[in-house]
DRENFIGU-527648 format. One record per residue (C-alpha): residue number from 0; residue in one letter; x, y, z. Coordinates in pm, 1 decimal. Layout:
REM DRENFIGU-527648
<NUM,A,<X,Y,Z>>
...
//
This chain:
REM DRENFIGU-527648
<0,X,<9769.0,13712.8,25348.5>>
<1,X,<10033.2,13497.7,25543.5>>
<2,X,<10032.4,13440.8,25910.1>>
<3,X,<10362.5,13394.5,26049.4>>
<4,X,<10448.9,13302.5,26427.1>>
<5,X,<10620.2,13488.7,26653.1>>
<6,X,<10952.2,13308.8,26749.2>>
<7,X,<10831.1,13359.8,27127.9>>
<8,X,<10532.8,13153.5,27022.2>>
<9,X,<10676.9,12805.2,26909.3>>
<10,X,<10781.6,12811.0,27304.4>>
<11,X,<10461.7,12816.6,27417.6>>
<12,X,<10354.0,12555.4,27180.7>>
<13,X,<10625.1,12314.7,27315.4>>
<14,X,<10552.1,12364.2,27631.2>>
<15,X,<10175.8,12339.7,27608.2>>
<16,X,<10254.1,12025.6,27443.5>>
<17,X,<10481.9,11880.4,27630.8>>
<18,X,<10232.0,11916.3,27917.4>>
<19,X,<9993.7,11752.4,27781.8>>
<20,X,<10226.5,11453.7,27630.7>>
<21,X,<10288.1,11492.4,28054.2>>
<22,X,<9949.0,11407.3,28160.5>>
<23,X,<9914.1,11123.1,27897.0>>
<24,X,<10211.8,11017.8,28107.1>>
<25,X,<10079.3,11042.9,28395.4>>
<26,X,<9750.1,10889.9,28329.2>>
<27,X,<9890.6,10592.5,28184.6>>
<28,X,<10204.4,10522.4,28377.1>>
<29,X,<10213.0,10654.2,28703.2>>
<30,X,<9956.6,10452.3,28863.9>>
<31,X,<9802.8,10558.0,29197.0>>
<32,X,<9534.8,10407.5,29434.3>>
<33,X,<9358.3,10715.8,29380.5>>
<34,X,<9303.9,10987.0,29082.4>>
<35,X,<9355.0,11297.6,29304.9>>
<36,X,<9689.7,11213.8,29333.5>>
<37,X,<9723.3,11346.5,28983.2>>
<38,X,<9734.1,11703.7,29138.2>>
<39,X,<10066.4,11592.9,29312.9>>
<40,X,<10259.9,11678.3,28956.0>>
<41,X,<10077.7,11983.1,28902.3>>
<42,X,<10104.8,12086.5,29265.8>>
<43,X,<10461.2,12054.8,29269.3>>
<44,X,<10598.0,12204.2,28937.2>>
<45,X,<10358.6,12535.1,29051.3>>
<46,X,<10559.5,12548.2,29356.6>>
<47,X,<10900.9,12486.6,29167.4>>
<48,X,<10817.1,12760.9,28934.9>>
<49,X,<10713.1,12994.6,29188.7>>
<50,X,<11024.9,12945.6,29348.7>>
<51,X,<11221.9,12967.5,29131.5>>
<52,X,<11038.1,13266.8,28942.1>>
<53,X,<11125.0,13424.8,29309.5>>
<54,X,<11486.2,13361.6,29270.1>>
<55,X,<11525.0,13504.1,28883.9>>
<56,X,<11324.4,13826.8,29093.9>>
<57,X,<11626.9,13863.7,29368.3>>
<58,X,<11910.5,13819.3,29108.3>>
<59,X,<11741.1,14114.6,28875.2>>
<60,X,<11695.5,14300.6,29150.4>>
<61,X,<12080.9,14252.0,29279.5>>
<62,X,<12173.4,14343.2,28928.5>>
<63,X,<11964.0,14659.7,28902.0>>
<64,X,<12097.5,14829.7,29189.9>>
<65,X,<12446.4,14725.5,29109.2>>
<66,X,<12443.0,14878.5,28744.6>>
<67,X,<12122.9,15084.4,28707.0>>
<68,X,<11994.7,14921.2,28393.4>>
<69,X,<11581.1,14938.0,28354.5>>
<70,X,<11570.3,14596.1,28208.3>>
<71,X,<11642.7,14430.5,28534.5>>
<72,X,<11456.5,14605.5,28721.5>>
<73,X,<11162.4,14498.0,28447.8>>
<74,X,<11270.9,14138.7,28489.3>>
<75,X,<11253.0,14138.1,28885.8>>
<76,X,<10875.7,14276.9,28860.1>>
<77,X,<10792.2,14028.0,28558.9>>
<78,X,<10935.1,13707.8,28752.0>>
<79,X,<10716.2,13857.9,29053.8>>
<80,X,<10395.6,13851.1,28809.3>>
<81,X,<10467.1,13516.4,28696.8>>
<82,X,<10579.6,13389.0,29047.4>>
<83,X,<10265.7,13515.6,29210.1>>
<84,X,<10009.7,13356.5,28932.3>>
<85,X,<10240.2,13006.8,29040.3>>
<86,X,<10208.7,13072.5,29384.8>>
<87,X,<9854.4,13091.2,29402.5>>
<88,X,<9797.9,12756.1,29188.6>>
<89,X,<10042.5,12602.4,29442.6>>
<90,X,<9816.9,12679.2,29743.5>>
<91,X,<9483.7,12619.4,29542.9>>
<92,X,<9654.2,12304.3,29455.2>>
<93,X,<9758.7,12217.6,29771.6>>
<94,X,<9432.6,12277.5,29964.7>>
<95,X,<9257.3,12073.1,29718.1>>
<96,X,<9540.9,11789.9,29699.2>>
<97,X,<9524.7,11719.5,30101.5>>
<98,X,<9213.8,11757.6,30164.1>>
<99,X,<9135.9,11471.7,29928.1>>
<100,X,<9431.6,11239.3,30039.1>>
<101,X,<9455.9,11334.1,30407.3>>
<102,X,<9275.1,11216.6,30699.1>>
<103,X,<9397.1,11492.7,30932.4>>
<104,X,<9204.5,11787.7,30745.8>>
<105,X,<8856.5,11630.7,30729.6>>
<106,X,<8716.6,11811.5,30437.4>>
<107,X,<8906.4,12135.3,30595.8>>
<108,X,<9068.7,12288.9,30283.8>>
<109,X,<9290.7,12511.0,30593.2>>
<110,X,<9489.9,12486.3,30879.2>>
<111,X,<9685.6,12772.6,30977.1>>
<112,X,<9825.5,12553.0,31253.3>>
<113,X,<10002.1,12402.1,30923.6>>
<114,X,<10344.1,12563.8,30851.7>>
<115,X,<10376.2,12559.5,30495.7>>
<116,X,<10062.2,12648.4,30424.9>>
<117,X,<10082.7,12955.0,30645.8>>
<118,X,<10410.2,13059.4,30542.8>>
<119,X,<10367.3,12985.2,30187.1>>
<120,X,<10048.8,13239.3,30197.7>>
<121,X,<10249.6,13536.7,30364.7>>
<122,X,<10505.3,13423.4,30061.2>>
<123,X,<10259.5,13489.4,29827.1>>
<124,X,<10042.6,13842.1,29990.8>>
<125,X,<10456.9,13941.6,30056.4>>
<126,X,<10450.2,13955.9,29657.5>>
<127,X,<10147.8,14113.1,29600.1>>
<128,X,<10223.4,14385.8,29839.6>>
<129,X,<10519.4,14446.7,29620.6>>
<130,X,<10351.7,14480.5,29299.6>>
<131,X,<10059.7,14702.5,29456.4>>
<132,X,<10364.9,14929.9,29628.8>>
<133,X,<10510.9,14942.1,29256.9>>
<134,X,<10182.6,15065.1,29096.0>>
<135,X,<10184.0,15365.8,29333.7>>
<136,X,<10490.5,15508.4,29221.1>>
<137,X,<10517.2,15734.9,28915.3>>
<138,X,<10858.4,15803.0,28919.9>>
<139,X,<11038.2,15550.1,28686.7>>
<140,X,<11372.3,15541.4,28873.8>>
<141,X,<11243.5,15611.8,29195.3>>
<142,X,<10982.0,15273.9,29117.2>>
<143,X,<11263.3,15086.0,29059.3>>
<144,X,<11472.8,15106.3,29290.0>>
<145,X,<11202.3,15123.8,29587.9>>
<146,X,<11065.1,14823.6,29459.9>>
<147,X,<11391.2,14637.3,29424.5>>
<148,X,<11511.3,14684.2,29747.5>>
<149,X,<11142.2,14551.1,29868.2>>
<150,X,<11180.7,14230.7,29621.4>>
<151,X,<11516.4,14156.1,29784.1>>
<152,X,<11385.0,14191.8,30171.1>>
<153,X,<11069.7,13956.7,30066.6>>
<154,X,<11260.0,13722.1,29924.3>>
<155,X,<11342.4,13520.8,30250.3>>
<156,X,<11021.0,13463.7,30274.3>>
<157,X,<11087.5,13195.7,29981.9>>
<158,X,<11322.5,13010.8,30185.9>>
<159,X,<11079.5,13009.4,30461.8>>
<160,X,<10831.4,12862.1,30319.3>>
<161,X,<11025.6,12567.3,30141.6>>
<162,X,<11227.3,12421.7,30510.8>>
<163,X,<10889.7,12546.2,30682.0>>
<164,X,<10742.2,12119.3,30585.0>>
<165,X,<11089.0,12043.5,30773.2>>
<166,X,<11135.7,12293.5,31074.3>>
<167,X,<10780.7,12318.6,31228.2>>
<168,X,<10480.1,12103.2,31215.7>>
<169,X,<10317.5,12066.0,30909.1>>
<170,X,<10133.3,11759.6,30740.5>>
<171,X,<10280.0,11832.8,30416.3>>
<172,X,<10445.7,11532.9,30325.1>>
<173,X,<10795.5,11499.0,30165.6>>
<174,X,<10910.4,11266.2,29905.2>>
<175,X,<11089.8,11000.7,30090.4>>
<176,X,<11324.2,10722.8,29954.5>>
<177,X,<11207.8,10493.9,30288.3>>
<178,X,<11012.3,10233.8,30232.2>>
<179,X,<10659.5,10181.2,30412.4>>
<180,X,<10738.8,10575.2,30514.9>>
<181,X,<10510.6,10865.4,30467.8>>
<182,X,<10596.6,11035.9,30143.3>>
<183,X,<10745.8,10678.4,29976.2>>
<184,X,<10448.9,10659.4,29712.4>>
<185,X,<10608.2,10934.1,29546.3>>
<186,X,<10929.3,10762.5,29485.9>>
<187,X,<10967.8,10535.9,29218.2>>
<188,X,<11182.3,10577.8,28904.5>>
<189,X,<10877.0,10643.8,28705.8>>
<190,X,<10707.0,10923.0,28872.9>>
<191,X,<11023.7,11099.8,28963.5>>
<192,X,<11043.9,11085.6,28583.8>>
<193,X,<10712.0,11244.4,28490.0>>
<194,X,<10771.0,11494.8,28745.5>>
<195,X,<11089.0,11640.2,28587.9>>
<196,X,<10963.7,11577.3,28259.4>>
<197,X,<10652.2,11782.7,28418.2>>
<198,X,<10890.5,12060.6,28540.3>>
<199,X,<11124.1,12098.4,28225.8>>
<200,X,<10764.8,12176.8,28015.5>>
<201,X,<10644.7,12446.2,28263.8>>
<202,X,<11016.6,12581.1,28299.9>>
<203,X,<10953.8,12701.6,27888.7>>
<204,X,<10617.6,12816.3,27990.0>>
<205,X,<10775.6,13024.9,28224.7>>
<206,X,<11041.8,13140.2,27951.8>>
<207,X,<10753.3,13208.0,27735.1>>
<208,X,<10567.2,13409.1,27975.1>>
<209,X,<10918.7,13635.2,28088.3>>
<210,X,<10938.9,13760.7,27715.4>>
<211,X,<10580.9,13843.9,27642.9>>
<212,X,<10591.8,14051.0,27936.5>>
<213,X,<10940.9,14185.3,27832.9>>
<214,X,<10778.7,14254.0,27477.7>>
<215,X,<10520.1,14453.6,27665.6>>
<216,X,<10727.4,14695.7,27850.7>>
<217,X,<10894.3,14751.9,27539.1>>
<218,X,<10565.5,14840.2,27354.4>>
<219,X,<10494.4,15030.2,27684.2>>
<220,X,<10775.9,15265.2,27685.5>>
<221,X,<10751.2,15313.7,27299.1>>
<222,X,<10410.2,15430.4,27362.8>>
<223,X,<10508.8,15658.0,27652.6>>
<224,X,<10816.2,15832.6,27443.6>>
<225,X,<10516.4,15852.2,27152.9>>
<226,X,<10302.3,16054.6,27412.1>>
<227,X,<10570.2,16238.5,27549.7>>
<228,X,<10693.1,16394.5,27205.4>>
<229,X,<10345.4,16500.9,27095.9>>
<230,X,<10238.0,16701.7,27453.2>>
<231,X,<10616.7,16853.3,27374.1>>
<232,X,<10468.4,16923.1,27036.0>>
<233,X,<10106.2,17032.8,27155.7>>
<234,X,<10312.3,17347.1,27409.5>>
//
């Protein structure tokens, strides 16, 4: 008996590999005084994807209520999934990144005097809100159209948190051209290399994950007509 592949699943072997020809990368070019600052990469591709995972969200939702198709409705809630996973590795990340490389937060993983921290966790408990308010409601059309007019007003929450380093006071640094400036260690042909290298591989993972979960509700609503037919069968 033959195995073959899924063609969804040669994506998620490039990208896994592609990560991890990333980290060789990373280990052996982009030199920094200090290992943590391997996180940076990691750190910042999370937040990329969550982002952008966001923004796929808002443009199925848009799309839903302008032609009342069930697929983007399903792709709004799956970018949320994925999004929120992201989301959560960015602040993990992030927590773990300063407190190792900053002075200010004296083995404090949390300020809530810092702005993108803050606003990046009422980003990310805006989200989960959303799917928890979609698992309430039975009604399939009703669901969707509830929850895509939530997903839209939540979204500029994403925007928030992104200018939030730039508005208000926050020791997140930026990546900045200037030399002998805060944020100039990150900017070097090199790194800015790895990075996008970094953020093309978890772009596919993201891919990857969007159709598994679009596979699902597929399998989901085959089973539910399944179910439905045989209790119409059973009066």
């Amino acid at each position: 008996m033959t195995y073959r592949l899924k063609k969804n699943s040669y994506l998620l072997i490039v990208s896994l590999l592609l990560l991890i020809i990333n980290l060789f990368l990373i280990i052996g070019l982009a030199s920094f005084e200090r290992i943590v600052y391997i996180i940076f990469f990691y750190h910042v591709s999370a937040a990329w994807l969550s982002y952008f995972s966001f923004g796929v969200s808002l443009i199925g939702h848009l799309l839903y209520l302008k032609q009342n198709k069930m697929n983007w409705s399903n792709l709004g809630k799956n970018s949320i999934i994925v999004g929120v996973f992201f989301v959560a590795f960015t602040l993990i990340t992030g927590s773990l990144w300063f407190n190792a490389t900053s002075g200010s937060y004296n083995n404090i993983y949390w300020q809530w005097s810092d702005a993108r921290q803050t606003t990046t966790l009422i980003l990310f408990f805006s989200y989960v809100s959303y799917l928890i308010f979609r698992s309430f409601i039975e009604d399939r059309e009703k669901k969707a159209k509830l929850s895509a007019i939530l997903g839209i007003v939540f979204f500029p929450t994403v925007p928030l948190s992104y200018l939030s380093a730039i508005l208000f006071t926050s020791l997140h640094p930026l990546i900045n051209p200037n030399p002998g400036e805060p944020g100039n260690i990150y900017w070097d042909s090199i790194k800015l290399f790895i990075l996008i290298f970094n953020l093309f591989a978890i772009t596919l993972l993201f891919v990857y994950l969007i159709r598994e979960l679009k596979e699902l509700d597929i399998a989901k609503e085959k089973l539910q007509e399944k179910l439905y037919i045989k209790m119409e069968e059973g009066r």
